[in-house]
N, C-alpha and C positions, 0 to 999 in steps of 0.2 A: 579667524577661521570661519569660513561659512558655513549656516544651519541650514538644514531643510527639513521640514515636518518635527522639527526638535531633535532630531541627529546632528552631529557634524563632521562634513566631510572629511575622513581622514587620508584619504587618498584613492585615485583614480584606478578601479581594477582595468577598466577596459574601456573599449570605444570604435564605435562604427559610422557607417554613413548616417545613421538614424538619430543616436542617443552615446553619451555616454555612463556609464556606469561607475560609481563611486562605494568605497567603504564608508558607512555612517552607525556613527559612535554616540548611542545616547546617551550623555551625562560624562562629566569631563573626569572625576575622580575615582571611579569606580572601576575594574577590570571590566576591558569591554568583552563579555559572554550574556550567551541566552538570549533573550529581544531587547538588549542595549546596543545589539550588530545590527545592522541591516545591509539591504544594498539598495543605492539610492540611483535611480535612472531619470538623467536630464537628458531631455530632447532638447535636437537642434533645432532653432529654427526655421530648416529648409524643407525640416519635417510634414509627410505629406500629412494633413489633415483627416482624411478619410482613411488614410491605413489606419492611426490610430485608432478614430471609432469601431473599426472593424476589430482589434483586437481586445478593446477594453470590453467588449461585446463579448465577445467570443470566451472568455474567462467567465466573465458574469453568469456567461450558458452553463460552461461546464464546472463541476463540481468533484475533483476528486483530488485527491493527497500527490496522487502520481502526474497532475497536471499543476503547472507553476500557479501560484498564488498572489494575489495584489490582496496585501496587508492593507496598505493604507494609500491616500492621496496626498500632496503638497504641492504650493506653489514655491517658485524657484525666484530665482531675482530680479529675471525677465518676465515673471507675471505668465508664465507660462507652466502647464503642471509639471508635476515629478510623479514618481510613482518609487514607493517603498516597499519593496520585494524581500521575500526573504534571503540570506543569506545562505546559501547552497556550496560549502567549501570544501566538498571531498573529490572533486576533480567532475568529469564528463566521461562518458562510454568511449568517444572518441581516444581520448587519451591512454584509455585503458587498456583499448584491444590493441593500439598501437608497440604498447611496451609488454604486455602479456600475453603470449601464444597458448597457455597452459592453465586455461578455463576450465574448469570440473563442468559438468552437465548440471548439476544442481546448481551452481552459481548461473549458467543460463538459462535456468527452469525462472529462477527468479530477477534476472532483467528482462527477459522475452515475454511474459505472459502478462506482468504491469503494463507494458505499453501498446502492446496487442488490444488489451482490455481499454487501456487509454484513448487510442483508436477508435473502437468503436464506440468507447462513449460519446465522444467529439461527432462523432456522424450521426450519432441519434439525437442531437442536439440542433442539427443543424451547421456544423462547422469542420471545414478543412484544415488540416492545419499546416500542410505548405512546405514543412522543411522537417518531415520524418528522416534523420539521419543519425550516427552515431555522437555527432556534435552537437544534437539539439536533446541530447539526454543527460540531465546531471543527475546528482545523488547527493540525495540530503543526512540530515549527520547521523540517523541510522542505517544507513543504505539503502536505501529505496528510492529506485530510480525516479526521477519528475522527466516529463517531457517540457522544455521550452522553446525559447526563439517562436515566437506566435506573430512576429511583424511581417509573417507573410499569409496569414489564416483570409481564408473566403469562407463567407457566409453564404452555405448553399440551400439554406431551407430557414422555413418560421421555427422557432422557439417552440419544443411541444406544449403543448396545453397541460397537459396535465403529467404525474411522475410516470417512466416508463414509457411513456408513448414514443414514436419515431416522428422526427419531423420529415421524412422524407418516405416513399415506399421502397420496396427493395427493388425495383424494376427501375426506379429515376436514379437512386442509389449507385446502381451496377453503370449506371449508366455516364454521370458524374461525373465530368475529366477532373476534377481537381479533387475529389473522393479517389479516384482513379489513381493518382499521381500518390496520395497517401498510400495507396496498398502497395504502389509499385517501391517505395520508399521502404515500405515495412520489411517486404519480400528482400531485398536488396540486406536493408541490417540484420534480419534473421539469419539469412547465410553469410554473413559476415562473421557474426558470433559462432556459430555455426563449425565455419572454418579456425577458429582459436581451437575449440575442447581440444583436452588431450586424454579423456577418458570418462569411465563410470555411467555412459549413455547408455540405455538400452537398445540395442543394434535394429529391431527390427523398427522400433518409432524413428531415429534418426534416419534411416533411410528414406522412410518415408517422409521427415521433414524435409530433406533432401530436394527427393521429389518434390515434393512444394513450390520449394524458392528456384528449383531451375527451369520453371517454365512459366505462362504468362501470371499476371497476380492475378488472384483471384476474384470473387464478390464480398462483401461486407459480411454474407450468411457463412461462407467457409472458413472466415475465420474465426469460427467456431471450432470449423477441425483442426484448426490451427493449434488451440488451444489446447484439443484434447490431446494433440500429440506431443505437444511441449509436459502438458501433466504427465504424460507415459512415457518420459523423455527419461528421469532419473527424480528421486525424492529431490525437494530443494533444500538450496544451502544458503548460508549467509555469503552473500558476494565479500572476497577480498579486497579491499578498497587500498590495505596499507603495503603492498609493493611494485605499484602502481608510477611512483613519482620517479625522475633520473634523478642523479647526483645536482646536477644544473638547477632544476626543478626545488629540489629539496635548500640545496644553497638561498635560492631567491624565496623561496618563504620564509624561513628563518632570518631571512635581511630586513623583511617588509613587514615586521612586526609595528604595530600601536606605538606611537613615541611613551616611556614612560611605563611602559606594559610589556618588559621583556617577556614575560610567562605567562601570556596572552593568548587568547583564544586564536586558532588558525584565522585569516582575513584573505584567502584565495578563491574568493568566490567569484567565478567564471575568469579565472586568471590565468591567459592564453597570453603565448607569446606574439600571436598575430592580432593586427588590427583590424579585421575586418566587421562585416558585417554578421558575416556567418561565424564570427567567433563569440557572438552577444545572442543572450536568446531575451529574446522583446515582448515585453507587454505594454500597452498605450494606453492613452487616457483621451476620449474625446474632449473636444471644447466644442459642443454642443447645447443647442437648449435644452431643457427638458420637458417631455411632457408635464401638465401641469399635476396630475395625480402622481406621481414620481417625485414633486418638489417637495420641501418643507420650509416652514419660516422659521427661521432662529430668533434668537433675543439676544445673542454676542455680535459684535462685528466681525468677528471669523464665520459667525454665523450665515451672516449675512454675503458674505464672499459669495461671488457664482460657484467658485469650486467647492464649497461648503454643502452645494444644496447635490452637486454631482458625487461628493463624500457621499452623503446621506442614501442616495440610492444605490450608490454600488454597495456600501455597506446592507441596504436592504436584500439585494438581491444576494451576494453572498454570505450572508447570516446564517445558511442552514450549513449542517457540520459536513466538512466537508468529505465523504466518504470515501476510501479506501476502495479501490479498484481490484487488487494484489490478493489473488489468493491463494494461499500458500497449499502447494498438492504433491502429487506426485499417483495418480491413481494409478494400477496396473505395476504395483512396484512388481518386479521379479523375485524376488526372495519374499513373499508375505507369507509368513508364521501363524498371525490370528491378525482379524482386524474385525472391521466395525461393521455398524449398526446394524438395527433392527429398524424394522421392518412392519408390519402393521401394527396399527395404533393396540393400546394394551385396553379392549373391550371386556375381555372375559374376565369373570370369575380368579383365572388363574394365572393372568398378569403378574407379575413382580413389582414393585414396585422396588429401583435400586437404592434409593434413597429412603425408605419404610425404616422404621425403626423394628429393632428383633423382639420388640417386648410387643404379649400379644393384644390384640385387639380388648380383650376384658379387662386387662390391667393399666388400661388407658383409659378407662373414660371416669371422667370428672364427677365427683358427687354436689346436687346441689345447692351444697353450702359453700362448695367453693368461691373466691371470691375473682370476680373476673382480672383485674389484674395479675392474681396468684398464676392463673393460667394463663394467662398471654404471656407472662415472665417463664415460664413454664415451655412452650411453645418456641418460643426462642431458643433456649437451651435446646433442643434435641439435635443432636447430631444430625438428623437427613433435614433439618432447617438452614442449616450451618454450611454442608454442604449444596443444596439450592442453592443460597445465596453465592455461593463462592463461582457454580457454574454459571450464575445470571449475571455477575460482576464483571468489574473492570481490569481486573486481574489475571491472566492467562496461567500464571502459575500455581495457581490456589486455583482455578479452574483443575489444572493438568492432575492434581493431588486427588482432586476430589472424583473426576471422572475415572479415574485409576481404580478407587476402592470401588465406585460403583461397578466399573467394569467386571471387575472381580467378583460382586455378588451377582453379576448374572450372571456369569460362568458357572459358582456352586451350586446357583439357584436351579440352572438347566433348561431360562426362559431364555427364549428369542425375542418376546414382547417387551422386552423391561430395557434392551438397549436402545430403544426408541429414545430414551432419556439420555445415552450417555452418543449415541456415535450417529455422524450426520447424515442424515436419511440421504439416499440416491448414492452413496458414495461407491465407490468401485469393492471395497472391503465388507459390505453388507451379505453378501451369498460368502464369503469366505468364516464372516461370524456365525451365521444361520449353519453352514454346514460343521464349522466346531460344535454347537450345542448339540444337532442333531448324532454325531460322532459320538459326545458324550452321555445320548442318552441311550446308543446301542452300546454302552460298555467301555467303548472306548476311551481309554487314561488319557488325562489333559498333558498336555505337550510341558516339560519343566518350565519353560520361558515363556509360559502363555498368559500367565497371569499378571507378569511382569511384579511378581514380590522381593521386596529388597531393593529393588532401585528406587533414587530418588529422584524428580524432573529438578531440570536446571534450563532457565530460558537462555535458548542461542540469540532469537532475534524473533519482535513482533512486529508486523507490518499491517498495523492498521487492524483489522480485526480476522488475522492470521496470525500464526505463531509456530514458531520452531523449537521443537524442547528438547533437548537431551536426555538422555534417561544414565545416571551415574549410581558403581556400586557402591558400599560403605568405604572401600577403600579409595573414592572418588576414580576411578577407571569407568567408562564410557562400556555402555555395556557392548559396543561391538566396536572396532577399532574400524571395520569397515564401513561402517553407519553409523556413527558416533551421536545422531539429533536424528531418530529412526518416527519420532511422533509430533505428529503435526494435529491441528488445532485450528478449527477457525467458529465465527460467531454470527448465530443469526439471530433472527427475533426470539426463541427461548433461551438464548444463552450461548455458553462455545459447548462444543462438541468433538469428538476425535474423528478426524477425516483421514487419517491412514495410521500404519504403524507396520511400519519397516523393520525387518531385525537380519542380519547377518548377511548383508548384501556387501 
């Protein structure tokens, strides 16, 4: 059986004029799961040379989770590369709107706003990417959509210089046929998905997206408003991925398992019944020189390989982590009860601090015998250290626990200043917490459900540094049947933060 890059091919998912695409199984004894799958793309070689560079390029540019990934490089038996992609086995958009009519608006909150965002990443990088459709959108094993198929991307501008710059202005931008041709692509699958919901939008932002997608595309800057209406569209939801497959569909995965691995990891990645081109989404691999500051010299004879030294710099360049695009919203929810943040920084005097411990300021401080370890062991222990750490973590659900109780003491507390810490500045729920405190300090009784006591979070789904929580009672019941994952979470440089909280919609 043949290897490539220390995989082996277990069978052929797919195949186009370009490349075909293989199942690759590292390690012969082992269930193939996790990074022992991959998916392995050999080019033919009729393959045009320069499309290639254009896309192994174009990948390099961009950096995000929702944009297909090149794991790795290898050469094939023809001395020609491969490219080891991940394995993306939960079907394509295409397939999906095809057999489901009956989209929730939250499941479209969250395919429409990752690739929107994907979108414009790609344009601020310099790159078109040629085949925005619902086929060139898969979904990876926690649901979040990747845009691929990149064998048709144009490079329309330099590489910015530095993070956040544009490579192009917005006047060359607008102007951009094949920038052009993306937005016409985007506009086009918007109303597409668009057309599936069968419920739970908010009537006046669908309209308005409406408006949007039936008249020309837009500029690069309006899909901005793009976005915001998609967030005022409906809270998001985890996309349903599992009733998705037909009978036929479901028969032929279950046939085309791993020899040997009846109870084997799904291997349907990009596994269309058609042969074509537009059923494979592509990324390429130049055979190119390299600049000489780009090379490296090895000391193996793999080292030494040309493709070795082309390894070594795509891995340079894709080294930094690849960030998450996807941010989980829903601003403008229709039914908001209490929601987030504060609002200026906590200067005064009479700031809260949510995380402060209740014991007072005298009873805290250290006489000078103590021994500084005693206190640093000391410091660690206090509960508002305990929870810092949990909201600066990796963790969204120990995040979710912890902003909760904070929430909560700035509600008793009766600051505005003190949710600077727990809910994310600019959010749409910031004037609706600012006028609960202000409520509470003319008298008025906090709402029973405001504090949200007695529920527990329970993670639906994290994307990247967004996240979907549930909130359930002791008897495990969802505290609203109508909103069942009413709080949402996402993470910036202090940490995650609460960006909305939905209750009884």
């Amino acid at each position: 059986m043949e290897t490539v890059g220390g995989y082996r091919l277990v069978r052929k998912l797919g195949a186009g004029d370009r490349a075909e695409i293989h199942l690759g199984h590292a390690g012969s004894r082992e269930p193939p799961t996790g990074d022992r799958i991959a998916a392995i793309k050999i080019f033919r070689p009729s393959t045009d040379e320069m499309s290639v560079d254009r896309e192994i390029e174009a990948l390099a540019r961009a950096s995000s989770r929702h944009l297909l990934e090149l794991k790795d490089l290898a050469t094939g038996r023809d001395g020609r590369p491969c490219l080891i992609l991940p394995r993306l086995g939960s079907g394509n958009l295409g397939r999906l709107l095809a057999v489901r009519d009956d989209l929730e608006a939250g499941e479209a909150v969250s395919i429409l706003i990752p690739l929107v965002e994907a979108v414009r990443e790609l344009h601020r990088v310099g790159v078109a990417h040629g085949a925005v459709a619902p086929g060139s959108v898969l979904f990876d094993d926690r649901g979040a959509p990747v845009l691929a198929r990149f064998g048709g991307v144009s490079l329309i501008g330099d590489f910015p210089a530095t993070d956040g710059e544009h490579s192009l202005t917005s006047a060359r931008l607008d102007e951009e046929r094949h920038a052009v041709a993306d937005r016409v692509g985007l506009r086009d699958l918007v109303g597409t998905v668009l057309d599936r919901l069968s419920g739970g939008a908010n009537p006046r932002s669908l309209a308005a997206l409406r408006d949007c997608v039936s008249g020309p595309p837009g500029t690069d800057r309006e899909l901005l408003l793009l976005i915001d209406l998609l967030f005022d569209l409906a809270p998001a939801l985890p996309i349903r991925l599992d009733h998705h497959l037909t009978r036929q569909e479901s028969e032929l995965r279950s046939s085309n398992r791993v020899d040997g691995h009846p109870n084997g990891a799904r291997e349907d990645l990009w596994l269309n019944n058609e042969t074509t081109e537009g059923a494979l989404p592509t990324v390429s691999l130049p055979s190119v020189t390299l600049p000489p500051n780009k090379q490296q010299t090895g000391v193996t004879d793999r080292d030494k390989h040309p493709l070795a030294k082309l390894r070594s710099w795509v891995a340079a360049i894709l080294s930094p982590v690849r960030t998450p695009i996807w941010i989980a919203g829903g601003a403008g929810l229709g039914a908001l009860v209490v929601a987030l943040t504060v609002i200026p920084a906590a200067h005064s005097e009479t700031a809260i601090e949510p995380f402060a411990s209740s014991t007072p300021l005298a009873t805290r401080t250290t006489n000078a015998s103590d021994r500084p370890t005693e206190i640093a062991r000391s410091k660690r222990a206090t509960p508002a250290s305990t929870a810092a750490s949990a909201i600066e973590g990796e963790d969204p659900l120990a995040a979710a626990r912890a902003l909760l109780i904070a929430r909560a003491r700035c509600l008793t507390a009766k600051s505005t200043a003190c949710f600077d810490a727990v809910d994310q500045a600019g959010s749409a729920v910031i004037e609706a917490d600012r006028d609960l405190v202000r409520r509470l300090k003319k008298g008025v009784p906090l709402p029973s459900d405001a504090a949200l006591e007695g529920f527990t979070p329970r993670l639906i789904q994290q994307l990247g540094d967004s996240a979907i929580i549930q909130l359930v009672a002791a008897d495990g019941s969802p505290m609203t049947e109508k909103n069942p994952a009413p709080l949402l979470l996402v993470r910036n440089e202090a940490g995650w933060r609460i960006r909305d909280i939905a209750l009884g919609q």
